[in-house]
Residue, then its C-alpha position, 0 to 999 in steps of 0.5 A: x496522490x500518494x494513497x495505495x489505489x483502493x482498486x488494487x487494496x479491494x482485489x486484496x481484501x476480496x482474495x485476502x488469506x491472510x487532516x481533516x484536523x484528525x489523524x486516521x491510523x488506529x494504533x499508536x505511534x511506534x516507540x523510537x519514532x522521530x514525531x509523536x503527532x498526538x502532541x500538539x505542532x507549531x503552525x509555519x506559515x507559507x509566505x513564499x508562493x512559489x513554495x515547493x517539496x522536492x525529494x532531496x535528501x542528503x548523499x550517504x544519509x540513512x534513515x529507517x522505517x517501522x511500517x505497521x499494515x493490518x487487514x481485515x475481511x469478511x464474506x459470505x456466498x449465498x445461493x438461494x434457499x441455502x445456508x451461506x458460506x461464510x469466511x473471515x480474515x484479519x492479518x496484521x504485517x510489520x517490517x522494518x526497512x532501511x534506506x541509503x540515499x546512494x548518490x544524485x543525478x544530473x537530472x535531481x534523480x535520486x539513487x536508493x538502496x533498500x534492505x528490509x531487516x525484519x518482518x513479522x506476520x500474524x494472520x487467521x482465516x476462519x480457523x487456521x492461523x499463521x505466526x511469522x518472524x523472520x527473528x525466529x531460526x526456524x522460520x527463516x530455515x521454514x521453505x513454507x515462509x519462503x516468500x518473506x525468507x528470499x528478501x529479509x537482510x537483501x539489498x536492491x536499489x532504485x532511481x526516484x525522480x525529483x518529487x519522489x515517483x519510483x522510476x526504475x528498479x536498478x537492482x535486485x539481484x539478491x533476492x533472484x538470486x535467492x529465488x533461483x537457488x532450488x533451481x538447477x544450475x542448468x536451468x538457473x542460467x538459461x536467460x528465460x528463467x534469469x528475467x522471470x527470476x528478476x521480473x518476481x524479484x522486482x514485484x516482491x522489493x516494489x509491495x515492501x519499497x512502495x509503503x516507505x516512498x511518498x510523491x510529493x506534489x509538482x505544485x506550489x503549496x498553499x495552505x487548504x488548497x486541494x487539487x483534485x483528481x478522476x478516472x473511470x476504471x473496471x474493478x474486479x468484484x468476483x471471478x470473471x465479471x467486473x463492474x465500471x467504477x468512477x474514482x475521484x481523489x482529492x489532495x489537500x494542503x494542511x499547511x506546516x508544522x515544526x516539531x523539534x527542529x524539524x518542519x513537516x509539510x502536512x497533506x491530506x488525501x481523500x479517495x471515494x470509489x462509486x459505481x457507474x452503474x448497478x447492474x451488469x449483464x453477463x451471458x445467461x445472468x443479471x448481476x446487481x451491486x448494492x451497498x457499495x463502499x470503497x473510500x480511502x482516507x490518508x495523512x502524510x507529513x513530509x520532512x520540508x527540507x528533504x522531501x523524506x516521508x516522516x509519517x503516513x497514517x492511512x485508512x481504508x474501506x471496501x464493502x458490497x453485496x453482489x446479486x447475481x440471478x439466473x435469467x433463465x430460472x426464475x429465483x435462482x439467485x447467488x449473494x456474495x456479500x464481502x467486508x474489509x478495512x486497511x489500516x496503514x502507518x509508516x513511521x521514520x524512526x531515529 
C-alpha cells in the first residue's frame, strides 16, 4: 500500500499545531506539472499477464517534485457542567524536492540523492499564526525556523529496492552537520552526540523523502484486480490510553493510461480504520469511543517504464468523541471530541 498509515496521520491531527473513476486531491494541479489528469487519457490494454512495475529509472536521470500537504483540525474537551475548551488548527506545507538516480546495483537496487530546494509553511492555531519560506532572508537566518533551515539546499541519499521501498538511508551527513553546528566542538565529536545527530538527521530527510517515493506492487497487474490487506493495531486517542483498532486496506488496479508519450500505471488505495471494541477500562475510569472515522483514500499514477511516481493524489479522514467517566463518582465525566482531514498531492514537474 503506498498510503501514509492513517495511525501515524491521527497521532499528527490529535497533536497538530500547526480511481474510483474520480480523483481525490481538492486543488489543482500545480503549473509545470508533467500530467494534467483533468483532461481525459487514452485507455492501454494489459495484454501480457505477466505485466509488472519496477522502480528502474535511468542512471543520472533528474526529476523534480512540487508536494503540496494541507491539514487541518478541530477539538473540543469538555468535563461535566463546563464550558469546552475548544481548539482548531489548519496548516498548509509546500516543498519542492530533487531527486538523482546515482547508480543501480547487482541486486536492481537503486541509489537516490535528495535536496529539498524550497519550502514554505503556512499554519493558524486558534489565534496564533505562523508564515514561513525558506525564500525569504530573514527566515533562513530565523533559529525559530530552524527545524526547516538544517535541510533546505542539503543533500542526503538513499538505497530503494526493486519495487521502490526505502531501504536504507546512506547519507545525511549534511543536514547533522547542520544540526551540531551550536553544539561545542568538544561536545560535537563525542560519538554519542554524532549518532543522535544523524539518527535526527534521518527522521527529518525520511518526513520530506517519503511524500515523493511510491512502492509499486510485487504482483502482475491485471486490470480491477485489488489485493487486499489487515492488521490489528493500538492507536493513541489521548495521553496514556489507547484503543484496539483493526486496519483493512485495499489496492486496486485502474489499469494504463497514455498521456503524451508517457504510459501511467493508475492504482487506487483504500484504507478504513474501525475500533475492535468501544469501550476500555483504565484503572479508576471507563473510557468510551463514539463517532469513529479514520479512512484514507488515494490515487497514484506511476511512469509504466521507470516505476517513477508522476502523481499522488490523497485524502484522509479522522473523527472520534471519546467519553471517559469516573467509576468512583457518578457523573463525573470528561468529552474530547477531535476533527481533522489531509489532503495530499505529489506531482513530478518538467
Amino acid at each position: 500500500m503506498r498510503s501514509v498509515p492513517i495511525v501515524i496521520l491521527f497521532v499528527v491531527a490529535v497533536t497538530l499545531s500547526s480511481c474510483s473513476k474520480k480523483e481525490t486531491a481538492t486543488f489543482s494541479s500545480a503549473n509545470g506539472a508533467v500530467i494534467d489528469t483533468t483532461q481525459p487519457a487514452k485507455a492501454v490494454p494489459i495484454t501480457d499477464t505477466n505485466h509488472h512495475l519496477f522502480f528502474r529509472p535511468k542512471v543520472g536521470s533528474v526529476v523534480r517534485y512540487h508536494v503540496v500537504d494541507r491539514m487541518t483540525m478541530s477539538s473540543s474537551d469538555a468535563l461535566a457542567n463546563g464550558a469546552p475548551m475548544k481548539h482548531s488548527g489548519t496548516s498548509t506545507t509546500e516543498f519542492y524536492a530533487q531527486q538523482i538516480v546515482k547508480g543501480v546495483g547487482r541486486d536492481s537496487s537503486v541509489t537516490l540523492q535528495f535536496r529539498v530546494d524550497s519550502i514554505k509553511l503556512r499554519s493558524k492555531r486558534d489565534t496564533v499564526s505562523m508564515q514561513y519560506s525558506s525564500n525569504n532572508l530573514r527566515d533562513r537566518m530565523n533559529d525559530d525556523y530552524r527545524e526547516f533551515n538544517i535541510l533546505v539546499g542539503k543533500d542526503f541519499t538513499v538505497r530503494v529496492n526493486k519495487y521502490g521501498d526505502l531501504d536504507s538511508i546512506l547519507d545525511v551527513s549534511q543536514i547533522a552537520d547542520n544540526l551540531l553546528a551550536p553544539v561545542p566542538d568538544s561536545s560535537r565529536k563525542k560519538p554519542t552526540i554524532q549518532a543522535l545527530a544523524t539518527r535526527q538527521a534521518e527522521e527529518v530527510a525520511n518526513a520530506y523523502m517519503m511524500r515523493v517515493l511510491v512502492h509499486n506492487p510485487t504482483r502482475a497487474l491485471v486490470t480491477d484486480t485489488t489485493w487486499r490487506d489487515s492488521s490489528n493495531v493500538n492507536l493513541d486517542v489521548a495521553p496514556g490510553l489507547s484503543f484496539p483498532v483493526h486496519i483493512d486496506a485495499s489496492e486496486t488496479v485502474r489499469g494504463l493510461e497514455k498521456r503524451g508519450d508517457r504510459v501511467f500505471a493508475v492504482l487506487e488505495d483504500n484504507t478504513t480504520t474501525t475500533p475492535r471494541k468501544l469501550q476500555f477500562q483504565e484503572g479508576p475510569t471507563t473510557a468510551t469511543i463514539q463517532n469513529f472515522v479514520a479512512t484514507s483514500h488515494s490515487v497514484v499514477r506511476i511512469e509504466d517504464s521507470t516505476g517513477l511516481l508522476f502523481q499522488r493524489a490523497m485524502h484522509e479522514q479522522r473523527n472520534f468523541t471519546l467519553v471517559i467517566e469516573s467509576k468512583q463518582q457518578v457523573g463525573q465525566k470528561r468529552t474530547i471530541t477531535q476533527n481533522g482531514t489531509e489532503d495530499l498531492l505529489t506531482e513530478i514537474l518538467q
